[in-house]
C-alpha positions in Angstrom: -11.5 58.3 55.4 -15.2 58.7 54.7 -17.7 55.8 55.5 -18.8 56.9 51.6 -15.7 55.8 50.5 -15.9 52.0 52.4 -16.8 49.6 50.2 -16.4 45.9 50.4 -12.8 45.2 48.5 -11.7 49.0 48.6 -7.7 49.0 49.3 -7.0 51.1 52.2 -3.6 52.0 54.1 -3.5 52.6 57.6 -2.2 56.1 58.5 1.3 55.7 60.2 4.5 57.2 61.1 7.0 54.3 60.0 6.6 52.7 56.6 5.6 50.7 54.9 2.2 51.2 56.2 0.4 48.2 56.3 -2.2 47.9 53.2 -5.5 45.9 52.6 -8.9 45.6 51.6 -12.2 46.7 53.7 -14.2 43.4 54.3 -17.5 44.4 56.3 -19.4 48.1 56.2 -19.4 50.4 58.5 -20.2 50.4 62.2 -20.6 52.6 65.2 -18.3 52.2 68.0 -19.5 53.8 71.8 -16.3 55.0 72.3 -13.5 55.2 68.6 -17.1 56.3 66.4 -17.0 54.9 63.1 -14.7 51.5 62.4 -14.7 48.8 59.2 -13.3 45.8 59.2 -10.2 45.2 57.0 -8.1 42.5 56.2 -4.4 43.4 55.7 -2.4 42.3 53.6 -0.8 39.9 56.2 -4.4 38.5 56.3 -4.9 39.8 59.4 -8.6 40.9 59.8 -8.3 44.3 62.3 -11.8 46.8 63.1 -10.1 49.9 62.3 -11.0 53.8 63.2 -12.5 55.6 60.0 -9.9 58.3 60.8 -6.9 56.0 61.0 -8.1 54.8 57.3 -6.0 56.2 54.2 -6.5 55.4 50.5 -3.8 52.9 49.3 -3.2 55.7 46.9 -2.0 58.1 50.1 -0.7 55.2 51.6 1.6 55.0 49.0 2.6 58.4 49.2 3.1 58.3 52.7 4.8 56.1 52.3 7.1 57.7 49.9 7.3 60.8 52.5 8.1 58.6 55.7 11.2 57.3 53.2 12.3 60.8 52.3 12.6 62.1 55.7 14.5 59.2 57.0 17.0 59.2 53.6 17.4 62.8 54.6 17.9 62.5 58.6 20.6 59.5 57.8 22.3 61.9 55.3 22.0 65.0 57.8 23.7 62.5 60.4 26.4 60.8 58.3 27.4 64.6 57.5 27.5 65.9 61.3 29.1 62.4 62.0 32.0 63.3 59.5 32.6 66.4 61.1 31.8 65.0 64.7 35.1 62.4 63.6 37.4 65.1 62.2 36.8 67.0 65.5 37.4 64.2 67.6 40.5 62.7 65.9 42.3 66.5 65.8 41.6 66.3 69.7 43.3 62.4 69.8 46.1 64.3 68.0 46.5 67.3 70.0 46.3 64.9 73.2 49.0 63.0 71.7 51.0 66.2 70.7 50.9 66.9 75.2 51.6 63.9 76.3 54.6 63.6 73.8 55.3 67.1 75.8 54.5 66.0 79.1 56.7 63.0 79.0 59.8 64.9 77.2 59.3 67.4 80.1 59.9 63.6 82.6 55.7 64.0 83.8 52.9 61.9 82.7 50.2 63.7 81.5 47.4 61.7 83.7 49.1 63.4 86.7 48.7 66.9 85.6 45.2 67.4 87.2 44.9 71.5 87.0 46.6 71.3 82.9 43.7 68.3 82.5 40.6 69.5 84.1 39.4 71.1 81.1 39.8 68.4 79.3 38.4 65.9 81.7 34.9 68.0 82.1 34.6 68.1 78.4 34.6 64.7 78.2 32.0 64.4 81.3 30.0 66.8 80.1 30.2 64.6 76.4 28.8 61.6 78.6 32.1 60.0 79.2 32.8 58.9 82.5 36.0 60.2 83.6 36.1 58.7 87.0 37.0 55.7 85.4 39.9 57.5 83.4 41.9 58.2 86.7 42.1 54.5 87.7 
């Protein structure tokens, strides 16, 4: 923001990367700081009193809309996710079948399927390799 802009009662945002951002009024005028430069004191909302950086100042007006493009993102993140979660399910439950289908085979054929190490291994590294730990599967 531009120490033009900071006058006493102007609504400001603070620039952030989660929203809402917090939002309030500038309550003193603009001083030099040795090592952030310019800062202004502003109560938030909250009625918190904070000495903010000039450049970590937005208008409530971009606030807002920041606001409004922090929301969007997330909405579409959470929809990319619920759609790869879908398929990440329908992947995972055709494998619970198809691990079914071999043991049903396995134990027709009189074996377990746990003790068929060499027909497993594949299996067993996928799940490693998936974060599984299948140490603890073999016990």
């Amino acid at each position: 923001m531009d120490s033009k802009n900071c006058k006493m009662g102007t609504r400001v945002a603070l620039l952030s990367k989660e929203q809402p951002c917090n939002k309030g009024a500038i309550k003193g005028e603009v001083e030099s700081h040795k090592s952030h430069g310019q800062v202004i004191i502003v109560e938030w909302d909250s009625g918190t009193l904070q000495k903010v950086t000039l450049r970590s100042l937005l208008t409530e007006t971009e606030g807002i809309a920041q606001d409004t493009r922090i929301r969007e993102e997330q909405e579409r993140l959470e929809t990319e996710w619920a759609r790869a979660e879908t398929l990440v399910t329908e992947k995972l439950n055709a494998a619970a079948t198809l691990i079914r289908e071999a043991n049903d085979l396995a134990s027709g054929a009189g074996k377990e399927l746990y003790e068929m190490y060499e027909s497993t291994s594949r299996l067993m590294g996928a799940l490693d390799d998936a974060g599984w730990r299948t140490s603890s599967l073999s016990c």
